[in-house]
One Martini backbone bead per residue (centre of mass of N, CA, C, O) as a GRO file, in nm:
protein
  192
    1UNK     BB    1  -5.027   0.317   4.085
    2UNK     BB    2  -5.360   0.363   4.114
    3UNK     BB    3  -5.650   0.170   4.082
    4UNK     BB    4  -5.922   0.232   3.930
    5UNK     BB    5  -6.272   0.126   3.985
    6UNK     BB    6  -6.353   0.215   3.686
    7UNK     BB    7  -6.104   0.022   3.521
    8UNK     BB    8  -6.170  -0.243   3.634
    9UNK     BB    9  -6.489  -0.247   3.550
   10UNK     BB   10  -6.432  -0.223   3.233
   11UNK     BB   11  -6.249  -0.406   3.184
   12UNK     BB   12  -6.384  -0.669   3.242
   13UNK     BB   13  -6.596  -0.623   3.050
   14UNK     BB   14  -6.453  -0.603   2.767
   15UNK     BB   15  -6.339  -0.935   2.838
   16UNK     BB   16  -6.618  -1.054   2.830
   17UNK     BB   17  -6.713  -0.953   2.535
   18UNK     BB   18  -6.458  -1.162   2.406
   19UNK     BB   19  -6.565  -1.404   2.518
   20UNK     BB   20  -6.851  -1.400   2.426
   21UNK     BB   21  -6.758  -1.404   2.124
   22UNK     BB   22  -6.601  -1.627   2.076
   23UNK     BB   23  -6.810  -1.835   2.137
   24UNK     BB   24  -6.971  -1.753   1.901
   25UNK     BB   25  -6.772  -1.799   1.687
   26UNK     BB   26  -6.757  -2.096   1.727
   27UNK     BB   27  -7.062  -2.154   1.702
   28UNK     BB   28  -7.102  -2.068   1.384
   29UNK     BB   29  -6.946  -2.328   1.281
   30UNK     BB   30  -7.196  -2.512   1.307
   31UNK     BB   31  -7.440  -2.696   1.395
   32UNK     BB   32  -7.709  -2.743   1.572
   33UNK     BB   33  -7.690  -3.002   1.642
   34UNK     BB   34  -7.392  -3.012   1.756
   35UNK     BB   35  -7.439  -2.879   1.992
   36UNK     BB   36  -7.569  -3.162   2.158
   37UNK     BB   37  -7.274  -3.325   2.116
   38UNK     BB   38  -7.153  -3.607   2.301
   39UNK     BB   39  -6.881  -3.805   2.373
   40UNK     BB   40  -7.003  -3.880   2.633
   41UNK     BB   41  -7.132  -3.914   2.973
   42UNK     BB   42  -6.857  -3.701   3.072
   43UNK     BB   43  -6.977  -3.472   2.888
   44UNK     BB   44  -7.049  -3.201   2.740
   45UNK     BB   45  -7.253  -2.999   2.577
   46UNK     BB   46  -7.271  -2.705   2.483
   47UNK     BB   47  -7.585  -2.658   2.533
   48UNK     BB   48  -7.493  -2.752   2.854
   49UNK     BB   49  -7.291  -2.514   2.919
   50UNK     BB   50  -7.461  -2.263   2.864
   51UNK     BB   51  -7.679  -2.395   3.092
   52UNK     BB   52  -7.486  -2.305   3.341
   53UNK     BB   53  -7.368  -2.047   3.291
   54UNK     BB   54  -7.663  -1.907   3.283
   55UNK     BB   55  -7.709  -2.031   3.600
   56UNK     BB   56  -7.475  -1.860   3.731
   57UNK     BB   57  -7.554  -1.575   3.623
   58UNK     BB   58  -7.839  -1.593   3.744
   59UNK     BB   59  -7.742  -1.603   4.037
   60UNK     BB   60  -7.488  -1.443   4.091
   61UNK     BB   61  -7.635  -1.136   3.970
   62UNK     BB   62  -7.897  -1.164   4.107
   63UNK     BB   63  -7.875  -1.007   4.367
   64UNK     BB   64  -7.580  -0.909   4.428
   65UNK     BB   65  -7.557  -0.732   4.727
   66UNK     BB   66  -7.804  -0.883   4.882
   67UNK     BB   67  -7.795  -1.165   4.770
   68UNK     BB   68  -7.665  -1.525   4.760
   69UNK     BB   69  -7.530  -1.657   4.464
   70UNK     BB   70  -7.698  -1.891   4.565
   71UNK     BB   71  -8.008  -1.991   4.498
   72UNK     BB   72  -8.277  -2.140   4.545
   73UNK     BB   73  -8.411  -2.142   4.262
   74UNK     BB   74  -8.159  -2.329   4.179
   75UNK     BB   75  -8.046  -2.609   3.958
   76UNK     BB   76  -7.756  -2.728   3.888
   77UNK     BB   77  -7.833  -3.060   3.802
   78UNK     BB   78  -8.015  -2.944   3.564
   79UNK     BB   79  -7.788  -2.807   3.369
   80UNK     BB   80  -7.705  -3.137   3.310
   81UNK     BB   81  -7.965  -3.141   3.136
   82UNK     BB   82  -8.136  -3.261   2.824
   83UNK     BB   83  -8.399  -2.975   2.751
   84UNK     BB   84  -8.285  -2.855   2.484
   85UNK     BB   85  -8.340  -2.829   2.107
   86UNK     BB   86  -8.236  -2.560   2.035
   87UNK     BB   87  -8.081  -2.269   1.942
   88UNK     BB   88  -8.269  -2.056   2.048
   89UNK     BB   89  -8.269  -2.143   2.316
   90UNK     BB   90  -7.946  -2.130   2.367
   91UNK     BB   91  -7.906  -1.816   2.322
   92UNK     BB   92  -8.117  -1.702   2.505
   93UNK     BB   93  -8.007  -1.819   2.771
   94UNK     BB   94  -7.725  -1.686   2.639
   95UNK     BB   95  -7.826  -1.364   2.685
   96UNK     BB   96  -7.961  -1.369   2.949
   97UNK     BB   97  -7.727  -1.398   3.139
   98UNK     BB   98  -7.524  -1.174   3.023
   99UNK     BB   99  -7.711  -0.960   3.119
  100UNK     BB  100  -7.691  -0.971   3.382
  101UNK     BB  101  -7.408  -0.963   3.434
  102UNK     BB  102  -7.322  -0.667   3.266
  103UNK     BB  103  -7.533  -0.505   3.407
  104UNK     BB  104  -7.401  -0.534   3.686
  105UNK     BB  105  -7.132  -0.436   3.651
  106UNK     BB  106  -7.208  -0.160   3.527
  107UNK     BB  107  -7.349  -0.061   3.797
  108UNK     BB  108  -7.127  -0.055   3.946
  109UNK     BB  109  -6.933   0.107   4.238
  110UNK     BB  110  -6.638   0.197   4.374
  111UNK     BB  111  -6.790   0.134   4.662
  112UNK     BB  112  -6.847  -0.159   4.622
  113UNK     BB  113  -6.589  -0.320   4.591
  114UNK     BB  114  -6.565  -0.343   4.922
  115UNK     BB  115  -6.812  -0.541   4.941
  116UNK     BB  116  -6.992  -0.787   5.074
  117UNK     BB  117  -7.039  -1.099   4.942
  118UNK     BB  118  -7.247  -1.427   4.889
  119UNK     BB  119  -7.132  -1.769   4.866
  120UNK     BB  120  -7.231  -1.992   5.026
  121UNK     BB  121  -7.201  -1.782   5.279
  122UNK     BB  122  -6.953  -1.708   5.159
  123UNK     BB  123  -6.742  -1.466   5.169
  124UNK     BB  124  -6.673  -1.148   4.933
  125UNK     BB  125  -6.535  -0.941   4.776
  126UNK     BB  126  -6.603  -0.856   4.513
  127UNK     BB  127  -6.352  -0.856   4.347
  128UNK     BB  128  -6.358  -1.173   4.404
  129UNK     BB  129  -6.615  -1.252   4.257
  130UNK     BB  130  -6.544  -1.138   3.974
  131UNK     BB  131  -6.273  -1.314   3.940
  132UNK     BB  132  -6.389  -1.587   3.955
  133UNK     BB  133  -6.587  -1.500   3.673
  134UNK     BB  134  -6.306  -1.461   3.493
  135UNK     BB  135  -6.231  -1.769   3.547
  136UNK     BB  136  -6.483  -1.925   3.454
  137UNK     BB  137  -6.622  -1.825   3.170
  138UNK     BB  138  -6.376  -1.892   3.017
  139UNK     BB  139  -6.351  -2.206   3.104
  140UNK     BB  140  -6.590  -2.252   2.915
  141UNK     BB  141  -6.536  -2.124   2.650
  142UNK     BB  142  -6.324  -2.318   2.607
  143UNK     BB  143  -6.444  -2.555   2.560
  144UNK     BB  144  -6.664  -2.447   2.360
  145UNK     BB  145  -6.419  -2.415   2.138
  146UNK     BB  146  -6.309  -2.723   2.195
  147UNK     BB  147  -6.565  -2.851   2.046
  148UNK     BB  148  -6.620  -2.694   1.791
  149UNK     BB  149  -6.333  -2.789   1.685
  150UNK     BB  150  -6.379  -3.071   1.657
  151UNK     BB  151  -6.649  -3.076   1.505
  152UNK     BB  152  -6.555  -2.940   1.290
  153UNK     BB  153  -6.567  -3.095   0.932
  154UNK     BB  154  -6.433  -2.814   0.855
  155UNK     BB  155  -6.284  -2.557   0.792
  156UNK     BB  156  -6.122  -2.377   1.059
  157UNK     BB  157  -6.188  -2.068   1.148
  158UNK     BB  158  -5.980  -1.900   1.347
  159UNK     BB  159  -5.956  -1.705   1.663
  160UNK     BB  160  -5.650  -1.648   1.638
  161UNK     BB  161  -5.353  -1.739   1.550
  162UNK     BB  162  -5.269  -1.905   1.293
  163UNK     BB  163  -5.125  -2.143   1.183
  164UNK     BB  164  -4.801  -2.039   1.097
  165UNK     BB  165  -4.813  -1.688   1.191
  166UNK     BB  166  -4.635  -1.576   1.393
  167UNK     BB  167  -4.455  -1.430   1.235
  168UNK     BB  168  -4.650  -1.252   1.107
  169UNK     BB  169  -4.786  -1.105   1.326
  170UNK     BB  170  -4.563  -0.989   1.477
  171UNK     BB  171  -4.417  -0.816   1.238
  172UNK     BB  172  -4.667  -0.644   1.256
  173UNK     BB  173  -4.665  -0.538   1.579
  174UNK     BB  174  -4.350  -0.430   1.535
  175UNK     BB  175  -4.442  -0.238   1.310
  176UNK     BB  176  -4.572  -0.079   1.558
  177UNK     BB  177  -4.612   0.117   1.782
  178UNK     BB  178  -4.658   0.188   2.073
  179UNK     BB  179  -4.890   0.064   2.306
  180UNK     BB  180  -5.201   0.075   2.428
  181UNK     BB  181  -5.476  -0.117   2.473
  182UNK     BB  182  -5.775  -0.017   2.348
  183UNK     BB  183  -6.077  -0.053   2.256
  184UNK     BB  184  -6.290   0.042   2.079
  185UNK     BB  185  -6.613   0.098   1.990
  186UNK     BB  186  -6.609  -0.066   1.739
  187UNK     BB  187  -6.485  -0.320   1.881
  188UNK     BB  188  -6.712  -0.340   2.095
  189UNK     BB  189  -6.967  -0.389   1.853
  190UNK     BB  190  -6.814  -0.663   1.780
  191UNK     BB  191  -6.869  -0.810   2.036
  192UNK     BB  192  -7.188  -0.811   2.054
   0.00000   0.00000   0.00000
Protein backbone atom coordinates (compact mmCIF):
# COMPACT_ATOMS: atom_id res chain seq x y z
CA UNK A 1 0.00 0.00 0.00
CA UNK A 2 1.10 3.49 -0.75
CA UNK A 3 1.83 6.26 1.25
CA UNK A 4 -0.19 9.40 0.54
CA UNK A 5 1.59 12.51 0.58
CA UNK A 6 -0.48 14.18 2.44
CA UNK A 7 -0.72 11.54 5.38
CA UNK A 8 2.96 11.49 5.87
CA UNK A 9 3.20 15.32 6.19
CA UNK A 10 0.43 15.59 8.73
CA UNK A 11 1.86 12.64 10.79
CA UNK A 12 5.08 14.75 10.58
CA UNK A 13 2.74 18.32 11.56
CA UNK A 14 1.70 16.06 14.29
CA UNK A 15 4.92 14.55 15.60
CA UNK A 16 6.43 17.76 15.71
CA UNK A 17 3.51 19.18 18.09
CA UNK A 18 4.40 16.45 20.46
CA UNK A 19 7.60 16.97 20.46
CA UNK A 20 7.22 20.69 20.86
CA UNK A 21 4.88 20.20 23.72
CA UNK A 22 6.78 17.69 25.46
CA UNK A 23 10.03 20.34 25.39
CA UNK A 24 7.13 22.86 26.80
CA UNK A 25 6.48 20.80 29.28
CA UNK A 26 9.56 20.21 30.52
CA UNK A 27 10.33 23.80 30.68
CA UNK A 28 7.16 24.79 32.59
CA UNK A 29 8.98 22.79 35.31
CA UNK A 30 11.54 24.87 35.87
CA UNK A 31 12.65 28.39 37.01
CA UNK A 32 13.30 31.36 34.81
CA UNK A 33 16.35 31.53 36.07
CA UNK A 34 17.65 27.88 34.99
CA UNK A 35 16.89 28.66 31.81
CA UNK A 36 20.23 30.28 31.37
CA UNK A 37 22.21 27.36 33.19
CA UNK A 38 25.24 25.91 31.91
CA UNK A 39 27.14 22.89 33.25
CA UNK A 40 30.09 23.98 31.86
CA UNK A 41 31.57 25.85 29.21
CA UNK A 42 31.19 22.75 26.73
CA UNK A 43 27.60 22.64 26.87
CA UNK A 44 24.80 25.01 26.35
CA UNK A 45 21.60 25.98 28.53
CA UNK A 46 18.20 25.81 27.53
CA UNK A 47 17.61 29.16 26.24
CA UNK A 48 20.84 28.62 23.99
CA UNK A 49 19.37 25.53 22.58
CA UNK A 50 16.16 26.78 21.72
CA UNK A 51 18.05 30.08 20.59
CA UNK A 52 19.71 27.40 17.92
CA UNK A 53 16.55 25.47 17.20
CA UNK A 54 14.83 28.96 16.53
CA UNK A 55 17.77 30.09 14.10
CA UNK A 56 17.98 26.72 12.30
CA UNK A 57 14.20 26.86 11.72
CA UNK A 58 13.74 30.33 10.43
CA UNK A 59 16.56 29.79 7.99
CA UNK A 60 15.78 26.76 6.49
CA UNK A 61 11.45 27.34 6.44
CA UNK A 62 11.91 30.56 5.24
CA UNK A 63 11.36 30.79 1.44
CA UNK A 64 11.81 26.93 1.79
CA UNK A 65 10.89 25.81 -1.77
CA UNK A 66 12.88 28.71 -2.85
CA UNK A 67 16.10 29.72 -1.36
CA UNK A 68 19.03 27.26 0.35
CA UNK A 69 18.38 26.39 3.80
CA UNK A 70 21.19 28.11 4.72
CA UNK A 71 20.48 31.84 4.77
CA UNK A 72 22.68 34.49 4.07
CA UNK A 73 21.40 36.28 7.20
CA UNK A 74 21.71 33.74 9.64
CA UNK A 75 24.64 33.92 12.20
CA UNK A 76 25.19 29.74 13.68
CA UNK A 77 27.72 30.86 15.69
CA UNK A 78 25.98 33.97 17.10
CA UNK A 79 22.95 31.21 18.17
CA UNK A 80 25.12 29.95 20.67
CA UNK A 81 26.16 33.35 22.30
CA UNK A 82 24.11 34.02 25.61
CA UNK A 83 22.39 37.33 24.42
CA UNK A 84 18.95 36.69 25.64
CA UNK A 85 18.00 37.45 29.69
CA UNK A 86 13.88 36.45 29.88
CA UNK A 87 11.81 33.48 29.74
CA UNK A 88 9.21 35.77 27.55
CA UNK A 89 12.12 36.40 25.22
CA UNK A 90 13.43 33.15 24.77
CA UNK A 91 9.53 31.41 24.78
CA UNK A 92 9.04 34.44 21.82
CA UNK A 93 11.71 32.89 19.84
CA UNK A 94 10.83 29.44 20.19
CA UNK A 95 7.46 30.09 19.27
CA UNK A 96 8.92 32.29 16.18
CA UNK A 97 10.97 29.46 14.90
CA UNK A 98 8.29 26.54 15.27
CA UNK A 99 5.65 28.99 13.65
CA UNK A 100 7.41 29.13 10.35
CA UNK A 101 8.48 25.84 10.02
CA UNK A 102 4.61 24.20 11.34
CA UNK A 103 3.07 27.03 9.06
CA UNK A 104 5.33 26.07 5.97
CA UNK A 105 5.09 22.28 6.59
CA UNK A 106 1.30 22.61 6.48
CA UNK A 107 1.69 24.74 3.16
CA UNK A 108 3.20 21.58 1.21
CA UNK A 109 1.42 19.72 -1.56
CA UNK A 110 1.85 16.05 -2.45
CA UNK A 111 3.84 17.91 -5.88
CA UNK A 112 6.36 19.46 -3.60
CA UNK A 113 7.24 16.36 -1.89
CA UNK A 114 9.54 14.72 -4.47
CA UNK A 115 10.83 18.62 -5.29
CA UNK A 116 14.25 19.44 -4.82
CA UNK A 117 15.65 21.71 -2.08
CA UNK A 118 18.86 23.08 -1.18
CA UNK A 119 20.85 23.19 2.18
CA UNK A 120 24.23 24.57 1.99
CA UNK A 121 23.87 23.90 -1.95
CA UNK A 122 23.63 20.47 -1.13
CA UNK A 123 20.28 19.14 -3.08
CA UNK A 124 17.85 16.86 -1.01
CA UNK A 125 14.47 16.60 -1.80
CA UNK A 126 11.81 18.03 0.24
CA UNK A 127 11.00 14.51 1.88
CA UNK A 128 14.85 14.04 2.84
CA UNK A 129 15.04 18.06 4.44
CA UNK A 130 12.03 17.11 6.32
CA UNK A 131 13.44 14.24 7.60
CA UNK A 132 16.89 15.45 8.38
CA UNK A 133 14.58 17.95 10.69
CA UNK A 134 12.27 15.05 12.30
CA UNK A 135 15.99 13.54 13.30
CA UNK A 136 17.41 17.13 14.51
CA UNK A 137 14.59 18.62 16.13
CA UNK A 138 13.76 15.91 18.55
CA UNK A 139 17.16 15.64 19.05
CA UNK A 140 17.55 19.09 20.76
CA UNK A 141 14.06 18.38 22.62
CA UNK A 142 15.91 15.71 24.15
CA UNK A 143 18.44 17.55 25.47
CA UNK A 144 16.19 20.45 26.16
CA UNK A 145 14.57 17.73 28.86
CA UNK A 146 17.29 15.86 29.70
CA UNK A 147 18.95 19.62 31.62
CA UNK A 148 15.10 20.32 32.52
CA UNK A 149 15.43 17.35 34.57
CA UNK A 150 18.43 17.77 36.14
CA UNK A 151 18.18 21.18 37.06
CA UNK A 152 14.91 20.30 38.66
CA UNK A 153 15.56 20.86 42.61
CA UNK A 154 12.68 18.90 43.28
CA UNK A 155 10.07 16.17 42.09
CA UNK A 156 10.15 16.00 38.35
CA UNK A 157 6.84 14.96 36.85
CA UNK A 158 7.83 11.92 34.44
CA UNK A 159 6.61 13.04 30.44
CA UNK A 160 6.69 9.64 29.18
CA UNK A 161 5.94 6.57 31.99
CA UNK A 162 7.12 7.10 35.03
CA UNK A 163 9.30 5.22 36.77
CA UNK A 164 8.35 1.79 37.76
CA UNK A 165 5.01 1.83 35.67
CA UNK A 166 5.62 0.15 32.85
CA UNK A 167 3.72 -2.91 33.70
CA UNK A 168 0.78 -0.60 34.82
CA UNK A 169 0.90 1.02 31.75
CA UNK A 170 1.71 -1.86 29.62
CA UNK A 171 -1.61 -3.53 31.53
CA UNK A 172 -3.81 -0.56 30.79
CA UNK A 173 -2.32 -0.39 26.87
CA UNK A 174 -3.57 -4.24 26.66
CA UNK A 175 -6.61 -4.27 28.07
CA UNK A 176 -7.96 -1.78 25.37
CA UNK A 177 -9.21 -2.80 21.79
CA UNK A 178 -6.53 -2.78 18.99
CA UNK A 179 -6.45 0.10 17.17
CA UNK A 180 -4.07 2.92 15.22
CA UNK A 181 -3.29 5.63 16.83
CA UNK A 182 -4.44 9.22 15.69
CA UNK A 183 -4.55 12.14 17.81
CA UNK A 184 -7.89 13.31 18.19
CA UNK A 185 -8.46 17.29 17.63
CA UNK A 186 -8.83 17.57 21.59
CA UNK A 187 -5.50 16.06 21.82
CA UNK A 188 -3.91 18.05 19.22
CA UNK A 189 -5.11 21.14 21.02
CA UNK A 190 -3.39 20.00 23.86
CA UNK A 191 -0.15 19.76 21.83
CA UNK A 192 -0.33 23.75 20.72
Amino acid sequence: MAIDPKNYTESVYKQMLYYKALAEKAMEQISEEQLFVSYNDNSNSIALIIKHLAGNMLSRWTDFLTSDGEKEWRNRDAEFENDINSKEAVMALWNKGWNVFLDTLKSLKPDDLSKIVYIRNQGHTVVDAINRQLAHYPYHVGQIVFCAKLLKETEWNSLSIPKNRSKDYNAEKFSEEKRIKHFTDDELKNLK
